[in-house]
matplotlib code that plots the C-alpha trace (Angstrom):
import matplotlib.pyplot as plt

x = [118.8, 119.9, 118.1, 120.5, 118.3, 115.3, 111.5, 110.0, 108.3, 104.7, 101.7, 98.3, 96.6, 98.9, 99.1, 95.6, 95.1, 97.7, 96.0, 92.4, 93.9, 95.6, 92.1, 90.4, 93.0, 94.4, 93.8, 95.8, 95.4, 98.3, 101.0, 99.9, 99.1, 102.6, 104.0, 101.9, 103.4, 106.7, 106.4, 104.9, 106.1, 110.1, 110.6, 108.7, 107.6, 110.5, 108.5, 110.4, 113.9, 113.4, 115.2, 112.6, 110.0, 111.0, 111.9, 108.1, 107.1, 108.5, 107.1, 103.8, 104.0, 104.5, 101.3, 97.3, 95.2, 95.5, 99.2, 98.8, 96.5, 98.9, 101.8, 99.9, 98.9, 102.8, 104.1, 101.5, 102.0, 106.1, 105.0, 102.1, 101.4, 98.4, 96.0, 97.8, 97.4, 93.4, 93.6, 95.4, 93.9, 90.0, 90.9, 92.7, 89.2, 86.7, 85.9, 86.0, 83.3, 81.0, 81.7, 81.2, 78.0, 76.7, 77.2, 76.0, 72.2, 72.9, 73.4, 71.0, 68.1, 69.1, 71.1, 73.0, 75.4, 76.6, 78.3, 80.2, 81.2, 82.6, 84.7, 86.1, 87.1, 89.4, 90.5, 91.4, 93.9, 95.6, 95.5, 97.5, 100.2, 100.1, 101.2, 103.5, 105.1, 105.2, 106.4, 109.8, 110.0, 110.1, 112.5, 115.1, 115.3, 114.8, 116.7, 120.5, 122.2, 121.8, 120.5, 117.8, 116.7, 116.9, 114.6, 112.5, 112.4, 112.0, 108.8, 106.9, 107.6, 106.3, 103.2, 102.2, 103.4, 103.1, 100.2, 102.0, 100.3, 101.8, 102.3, 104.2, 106.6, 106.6, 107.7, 110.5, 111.9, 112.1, 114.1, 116.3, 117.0, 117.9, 120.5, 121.8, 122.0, 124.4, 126.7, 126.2, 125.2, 126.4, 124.0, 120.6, 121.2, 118.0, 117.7, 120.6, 123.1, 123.6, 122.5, 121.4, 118.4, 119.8, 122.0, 118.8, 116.2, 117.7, 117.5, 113.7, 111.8, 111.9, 115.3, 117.7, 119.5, 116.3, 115.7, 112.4, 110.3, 109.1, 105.7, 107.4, 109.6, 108.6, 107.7, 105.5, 103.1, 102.2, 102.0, 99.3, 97.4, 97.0, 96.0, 93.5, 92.2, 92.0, 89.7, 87.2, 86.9, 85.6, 83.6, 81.7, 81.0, 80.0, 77.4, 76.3, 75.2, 74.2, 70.8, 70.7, 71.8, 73.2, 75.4, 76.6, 78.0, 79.6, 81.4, 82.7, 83.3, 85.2, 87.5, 88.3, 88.7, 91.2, 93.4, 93.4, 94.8, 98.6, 99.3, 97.0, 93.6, 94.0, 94.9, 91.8, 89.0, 88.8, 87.6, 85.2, 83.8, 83.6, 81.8, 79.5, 78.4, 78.3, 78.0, 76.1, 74.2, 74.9, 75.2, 75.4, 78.8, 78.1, 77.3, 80.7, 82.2, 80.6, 81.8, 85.3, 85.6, 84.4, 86.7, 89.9, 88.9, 87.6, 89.9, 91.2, 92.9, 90.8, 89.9, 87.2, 84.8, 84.1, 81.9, 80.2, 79.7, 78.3, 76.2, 74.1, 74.5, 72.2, 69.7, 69.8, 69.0, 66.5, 68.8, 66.3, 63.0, 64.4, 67.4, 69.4, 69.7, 70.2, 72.4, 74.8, 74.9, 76.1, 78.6, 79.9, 79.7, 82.1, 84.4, 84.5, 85.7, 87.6, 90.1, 90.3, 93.3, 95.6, 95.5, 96.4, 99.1, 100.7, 100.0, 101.2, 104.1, 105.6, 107.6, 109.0, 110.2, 111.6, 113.4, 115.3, 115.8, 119.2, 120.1, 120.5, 119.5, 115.9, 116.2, 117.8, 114.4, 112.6, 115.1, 114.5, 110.6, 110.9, 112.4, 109.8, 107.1, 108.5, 107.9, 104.5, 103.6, 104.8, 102.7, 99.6, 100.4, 100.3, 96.7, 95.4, 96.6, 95.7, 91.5, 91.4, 92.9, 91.2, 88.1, 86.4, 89.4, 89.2, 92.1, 91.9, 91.7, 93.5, 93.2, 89.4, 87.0, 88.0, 91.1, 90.8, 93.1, 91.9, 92.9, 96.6, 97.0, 95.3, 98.0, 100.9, 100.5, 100.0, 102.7, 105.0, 103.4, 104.2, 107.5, 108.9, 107.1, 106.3, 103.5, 100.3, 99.3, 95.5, 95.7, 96.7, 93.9, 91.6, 92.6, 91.9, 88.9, 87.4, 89.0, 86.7, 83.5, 84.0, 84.6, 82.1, 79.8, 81.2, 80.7, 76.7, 76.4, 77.5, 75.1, 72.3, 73.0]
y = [23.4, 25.6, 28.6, 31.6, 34.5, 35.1, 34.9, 38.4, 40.4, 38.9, 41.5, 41.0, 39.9, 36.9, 36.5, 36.2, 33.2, 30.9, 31.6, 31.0, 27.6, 26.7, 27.5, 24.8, 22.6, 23.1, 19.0, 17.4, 19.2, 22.3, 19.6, 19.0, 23.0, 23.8, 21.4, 22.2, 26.3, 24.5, 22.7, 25.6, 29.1, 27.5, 25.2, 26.0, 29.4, 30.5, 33.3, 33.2, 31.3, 28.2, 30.4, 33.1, 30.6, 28.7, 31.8, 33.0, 29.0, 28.9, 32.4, 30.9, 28.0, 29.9, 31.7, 31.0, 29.3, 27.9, 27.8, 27.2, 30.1, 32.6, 31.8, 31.9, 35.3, 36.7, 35.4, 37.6, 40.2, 40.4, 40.5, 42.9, 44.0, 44.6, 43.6, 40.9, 39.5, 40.2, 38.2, 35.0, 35.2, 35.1, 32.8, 29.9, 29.6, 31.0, 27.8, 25.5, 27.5, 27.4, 23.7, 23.1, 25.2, 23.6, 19.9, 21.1, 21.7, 18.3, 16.8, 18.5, 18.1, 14.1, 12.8, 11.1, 11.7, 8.3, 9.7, 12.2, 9.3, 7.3, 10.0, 10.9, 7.0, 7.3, 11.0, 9.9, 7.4, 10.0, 12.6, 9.9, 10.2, 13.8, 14.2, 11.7, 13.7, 16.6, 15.5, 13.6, 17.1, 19.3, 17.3, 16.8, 20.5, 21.3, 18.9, 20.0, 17.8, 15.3, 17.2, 18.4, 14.8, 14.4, 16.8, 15.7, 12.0, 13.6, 15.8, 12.9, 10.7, 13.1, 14.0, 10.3, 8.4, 10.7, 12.9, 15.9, 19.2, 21.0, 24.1, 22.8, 20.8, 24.3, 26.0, 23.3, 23.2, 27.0, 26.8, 24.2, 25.8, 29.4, 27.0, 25.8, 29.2, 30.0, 26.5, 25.4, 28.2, 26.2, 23.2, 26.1, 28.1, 28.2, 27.9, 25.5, 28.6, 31.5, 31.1, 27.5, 27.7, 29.5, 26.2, 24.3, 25.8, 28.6, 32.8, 33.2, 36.9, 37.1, 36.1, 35.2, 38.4, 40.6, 43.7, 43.6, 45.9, 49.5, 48.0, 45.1, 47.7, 47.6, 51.2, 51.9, 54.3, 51.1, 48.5, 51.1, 51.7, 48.2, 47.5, 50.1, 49.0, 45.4, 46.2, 48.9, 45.7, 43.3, 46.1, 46.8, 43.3, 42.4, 45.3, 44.0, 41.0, 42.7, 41.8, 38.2, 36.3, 33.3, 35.1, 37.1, 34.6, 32.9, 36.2, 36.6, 32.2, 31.9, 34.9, 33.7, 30.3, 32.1, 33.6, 31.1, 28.2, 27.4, 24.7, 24.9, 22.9, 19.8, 22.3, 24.8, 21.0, 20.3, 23.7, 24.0, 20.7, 21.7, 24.9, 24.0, 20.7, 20.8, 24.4, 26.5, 23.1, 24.2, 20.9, 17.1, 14.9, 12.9, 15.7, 17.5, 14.3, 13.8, 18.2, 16.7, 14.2, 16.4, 19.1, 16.7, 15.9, 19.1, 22.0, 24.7, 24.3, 21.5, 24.3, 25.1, 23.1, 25.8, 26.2, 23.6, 24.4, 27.7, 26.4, 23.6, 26.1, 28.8, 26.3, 24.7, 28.4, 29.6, 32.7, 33.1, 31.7, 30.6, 27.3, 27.9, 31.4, 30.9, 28.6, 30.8, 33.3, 31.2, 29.9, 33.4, 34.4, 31.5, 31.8, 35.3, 35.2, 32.4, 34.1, 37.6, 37.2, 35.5, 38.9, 40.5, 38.1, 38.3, 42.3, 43.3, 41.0, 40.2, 43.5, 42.3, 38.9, 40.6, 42.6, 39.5, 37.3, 37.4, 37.3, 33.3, 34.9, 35.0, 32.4, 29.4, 29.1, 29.0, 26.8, 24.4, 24.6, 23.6, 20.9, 19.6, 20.4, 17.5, 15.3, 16.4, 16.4, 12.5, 11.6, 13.1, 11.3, 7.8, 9.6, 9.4, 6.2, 4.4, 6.0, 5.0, 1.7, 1.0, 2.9, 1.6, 1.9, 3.3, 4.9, 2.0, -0.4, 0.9, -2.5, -3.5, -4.0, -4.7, -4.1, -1.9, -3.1, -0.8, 2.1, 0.4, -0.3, 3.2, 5.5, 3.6, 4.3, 7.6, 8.1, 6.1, 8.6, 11.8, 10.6, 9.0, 10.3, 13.8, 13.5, 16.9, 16.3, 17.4, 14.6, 12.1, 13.2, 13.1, 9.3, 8.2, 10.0, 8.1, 5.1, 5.2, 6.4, 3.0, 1.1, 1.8, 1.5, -1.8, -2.8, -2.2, -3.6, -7.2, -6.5, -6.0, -9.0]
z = [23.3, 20.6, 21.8, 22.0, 22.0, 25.0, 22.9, 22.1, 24.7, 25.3, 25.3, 27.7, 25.0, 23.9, 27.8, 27.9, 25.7, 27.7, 31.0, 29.6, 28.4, 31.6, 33.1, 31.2, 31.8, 35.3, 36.4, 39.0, 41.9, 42.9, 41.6, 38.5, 37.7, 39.3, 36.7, 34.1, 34.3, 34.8, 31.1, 29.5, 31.0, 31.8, 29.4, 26.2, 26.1, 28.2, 29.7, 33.0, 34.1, 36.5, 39.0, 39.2, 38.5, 42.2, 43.8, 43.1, 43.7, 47.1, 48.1, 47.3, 49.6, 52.0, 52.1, 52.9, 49.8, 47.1, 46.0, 42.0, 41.6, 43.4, 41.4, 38.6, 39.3, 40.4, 37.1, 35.0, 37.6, 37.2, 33.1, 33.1, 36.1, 38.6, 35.1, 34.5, 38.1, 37.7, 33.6, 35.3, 38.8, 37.4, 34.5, 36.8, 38.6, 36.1, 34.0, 37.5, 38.4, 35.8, 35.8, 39.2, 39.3, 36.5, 37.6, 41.3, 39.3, 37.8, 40.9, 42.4, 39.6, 39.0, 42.1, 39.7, 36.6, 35.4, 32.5, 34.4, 36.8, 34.4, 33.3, 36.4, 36.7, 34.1, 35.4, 39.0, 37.8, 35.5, 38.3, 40.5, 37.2, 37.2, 40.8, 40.3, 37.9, 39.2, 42.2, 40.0, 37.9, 40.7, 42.7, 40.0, 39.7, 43.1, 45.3, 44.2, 46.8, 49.8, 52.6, 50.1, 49.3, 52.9, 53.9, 51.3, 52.4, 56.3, 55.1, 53.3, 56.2, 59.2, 56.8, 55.4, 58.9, 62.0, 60.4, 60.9, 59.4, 56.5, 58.5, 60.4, 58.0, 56.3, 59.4, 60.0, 56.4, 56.6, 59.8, 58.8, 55.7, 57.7, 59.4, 56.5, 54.9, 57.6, 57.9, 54.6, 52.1, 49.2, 50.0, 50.0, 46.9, 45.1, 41.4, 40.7, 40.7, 38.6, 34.9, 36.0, 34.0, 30.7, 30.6, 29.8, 28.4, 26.8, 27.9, 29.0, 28.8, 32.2, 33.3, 36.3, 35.4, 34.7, 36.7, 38.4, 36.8, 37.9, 39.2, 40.9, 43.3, 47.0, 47.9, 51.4, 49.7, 47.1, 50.0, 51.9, 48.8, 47.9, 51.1, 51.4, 47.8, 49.4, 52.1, 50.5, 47.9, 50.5, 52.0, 48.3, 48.5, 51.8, 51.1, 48.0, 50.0, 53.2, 52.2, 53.1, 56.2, 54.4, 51.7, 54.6, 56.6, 53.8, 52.7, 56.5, 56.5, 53.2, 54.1, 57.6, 55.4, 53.2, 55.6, 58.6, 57.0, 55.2, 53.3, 50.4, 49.4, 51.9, 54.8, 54.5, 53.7, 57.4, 57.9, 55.3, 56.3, 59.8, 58.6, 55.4, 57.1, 61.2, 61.9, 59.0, 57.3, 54.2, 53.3, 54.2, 54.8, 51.5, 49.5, 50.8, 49.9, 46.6, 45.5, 46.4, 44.5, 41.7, 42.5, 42.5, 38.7, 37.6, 35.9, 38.3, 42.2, 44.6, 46.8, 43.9, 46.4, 47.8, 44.9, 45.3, 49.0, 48.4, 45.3, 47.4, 50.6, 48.7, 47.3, 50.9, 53.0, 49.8, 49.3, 46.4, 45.4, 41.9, 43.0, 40.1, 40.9, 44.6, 43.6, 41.7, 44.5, 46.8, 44.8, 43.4, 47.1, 48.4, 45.3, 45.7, 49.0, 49.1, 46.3, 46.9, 49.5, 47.0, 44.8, 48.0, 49.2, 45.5, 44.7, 48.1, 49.4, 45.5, 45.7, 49.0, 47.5, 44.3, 46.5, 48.3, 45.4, 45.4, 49.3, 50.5, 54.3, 52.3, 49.7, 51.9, 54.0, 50.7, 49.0, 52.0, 51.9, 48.8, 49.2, 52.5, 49.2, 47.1, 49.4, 50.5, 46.8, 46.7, 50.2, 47.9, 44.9, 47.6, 49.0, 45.3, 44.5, 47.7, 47.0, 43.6, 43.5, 46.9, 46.7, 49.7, 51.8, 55.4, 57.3, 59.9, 57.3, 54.0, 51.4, 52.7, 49.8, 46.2, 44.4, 41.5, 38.4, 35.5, 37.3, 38.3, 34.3, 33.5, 36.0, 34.8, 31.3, 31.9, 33.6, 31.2, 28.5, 30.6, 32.0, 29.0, 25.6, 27.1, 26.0, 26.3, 29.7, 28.4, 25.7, 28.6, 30.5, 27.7, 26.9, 30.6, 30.7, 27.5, 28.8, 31.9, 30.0, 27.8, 30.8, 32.7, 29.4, 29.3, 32.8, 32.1, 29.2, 30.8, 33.9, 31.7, 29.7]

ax = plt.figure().add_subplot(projection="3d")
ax.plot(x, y, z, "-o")
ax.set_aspect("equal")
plt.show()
């Protein structure tokens, strides 16, 4: 590239716009909205340098919830600060959620939404493209050498084969990358080196060689006021609710939910199924299912079922007489809760990561986490593909029931248009989702002649 010069500074407002955007357009899970940022913040708008970018990445992985959202909300907190955090925070989940609400009372009022499953037909193979992706963007930045790849290749096989939990991959690319900061520091530098990223893209706002800004510094007086802030927050809300049993378990459930599990969406679903379905009965297996599915192919992070928990939870426990209203309540409740740790995580613990960013002691166990995340991001991109080409597939037996084709033809082509044309990942998405809607139009038409 011919760009010499870093863009102009960015104000909240311009800010603003991008992150309502991404909001409506967040598909593909935390791999696709990781790449997504990638395309648009590194390499186009040049906000911040791939360096900083994967330093805040790997920080992120690190943590409890939804990873997208979090580094969404450190990158507009490094640029504007503690409002910027609250703009890109509530805008990554805000749409999801009035989605999701509004096709709960849909599902709710009709049972069924043909239209909105042929969609999501044509969705689920592009989302199998997007991950895909992802997964090849982030690796050929990320994984500088041989051990890297290796411990790439050694993450996707102990997650897909031997079912090993993400926490503990996590914990074991972390180690291994502390070792290899020490006997090999050359093999765990993160960010491709020193002015790695200027070499590609061009100088970016926020860039390798940037100080950190005033608000970013670590100070001990900020860390105890933030955390002070945190908790008389979720005490103001957990009073708000105090009137109703049902609301008040799921403010106490969905924080527990949010700060008991690592590893992102697919680590925290157990849990929430275990709650929502078996112990609370805030709503039934298939009905859990069916808010998955939608939340895999619905704007914003997966973990957005919670939504769709609370929403069918309220109208379930008649948290009010009106459903619709109950309904919302619920779901504001769950999302509420569910999210209000990641502005803590980012807004207390960034200033500590700014403050290490340039000491491989810190940055080699990052460096090697995110490595182990390429190849978890690969075993989901095999997890998509293996439900929607084989939708009736079981775990004990994978290929039973019938082949789907369409869906081969339809993630293929998206990825071809991603990988090869770069083409809007929106646009691609929007394609497959009308190439399903016809389809399944199609597929009626010849059973009612």
């Amino acid at each position: 590239m011919n760009n010499t010069a870093a863009p102009a500074p960015v104000s909240l407002g311009e800010a603003f716009k991008y992150w309502l955007k991404l909001g409506f357009i967040s598909f593909g899970g935390p791999a696709g909205q990781i790449s997504m940022m990638h395309q648009e913040l590194v390499e186009k708008r040049r906000w911040i340098s791939e360096h900083r970018y994967l330093h805040a990445l790997n920080y992120c992985m690190l943590l409890p919830g939804p990873e997208a959202i979090q580094l969404a909300i450190y990158i507009s907190w490094l640029m504007h600060g503690v409002r910027g955090a609250v703009v890109a925070g509530v805008l990554f989940f805000l749409p999801a959620f009035f989605l999701l609400s509004l096709l709960a009372a849909i599902y709710l009022a009709f049972g069924d939404v043909p239209l909105v499953a042929g969609i999501f037909y044509g969705i689920k193979p592009a989302v199998v493209a997007v991950v895909l992706f992802a997964a090849w963007r982030i690796g050929s930045k990320a994984l500088k050498n041989e051990i890297l790849w290796g411990m790439a290749a050694l993450a996707f096989i102990g997650i897909f084969f031997f079912h090993i939990a993400f926490p503990w991959i996590v914990l074991a690319a972390g180690i291994l990358g502390a070792i290899g900061g020490k006997i090999a520091p050359d093999k765990f530098k993160s960010g491709g080196g020193h002015g790695a990223s200027n070499k590609e893209y061009g100088p970016a706002i926020i860039d390798d060689d940037t100080p950190t800004p005033a608000h970013a510094k670590f100070s001990w007086s900020k860390l105890v006021l933030k955390l002070i802030a945190f908790v008389l927050i979720w005490l103001a809300a957990m009073f708000a609710i105090s009137g109703d049993q049902t609301l008040t378990q799921m403010g106490t459930f969905f924080t527990k939910a949010a700060f008991l599990t690592i590893g992102g969406a697919y680590a925290v679903l157990p849990y929430v199924y275990q709650g929502g379905v078996e112990h609370y009965n805030w709503l039934t297996g298939p009905q859990m299912m069916d808010g998955l599915a939608l939340g895999e192919t619905t704007p914003g992070p997966l973990i957005m079922v919670v939504t769709w928990v609370g929403y069918l939870g309220g109208v379930a426990k008649g948290v009010f007489s009106n459903p619709i209203a109950a309904g919302v309540a619920g779901a504001a409740a769950a999302t509420f809760f569910t999210f209000l740790p990641s502005f803590l995580f980012i807004l207390a613990g960034g200033p500590l990561v700014e403050a290490t960013r340039n000491e491989i002691k810190f940055t080699a166990p990052l460096t090697g986490i995110t490595a182990a995340v390429v190849g978890v991001i690969i075993n989901l991109a095999v997890f998509f593909a293996w439900h929607t080409f084989w939708p009736k597939g079981t775990e004990a037996a994978p290929f039973s029931g019938s082949f789907e084709w369409l869906p081969v033809v339809v993630a293929i082509a998206a990825f071809i248009a991603l990988w090869k044309y770069k083409a809007d990942i929106m646009k691609v998405i929007a394609a497959c989702a009308v190439v399903g809607l016809l389809w399944t139009f199609v597929l009626k038409m010849l059973a009612g002649a």
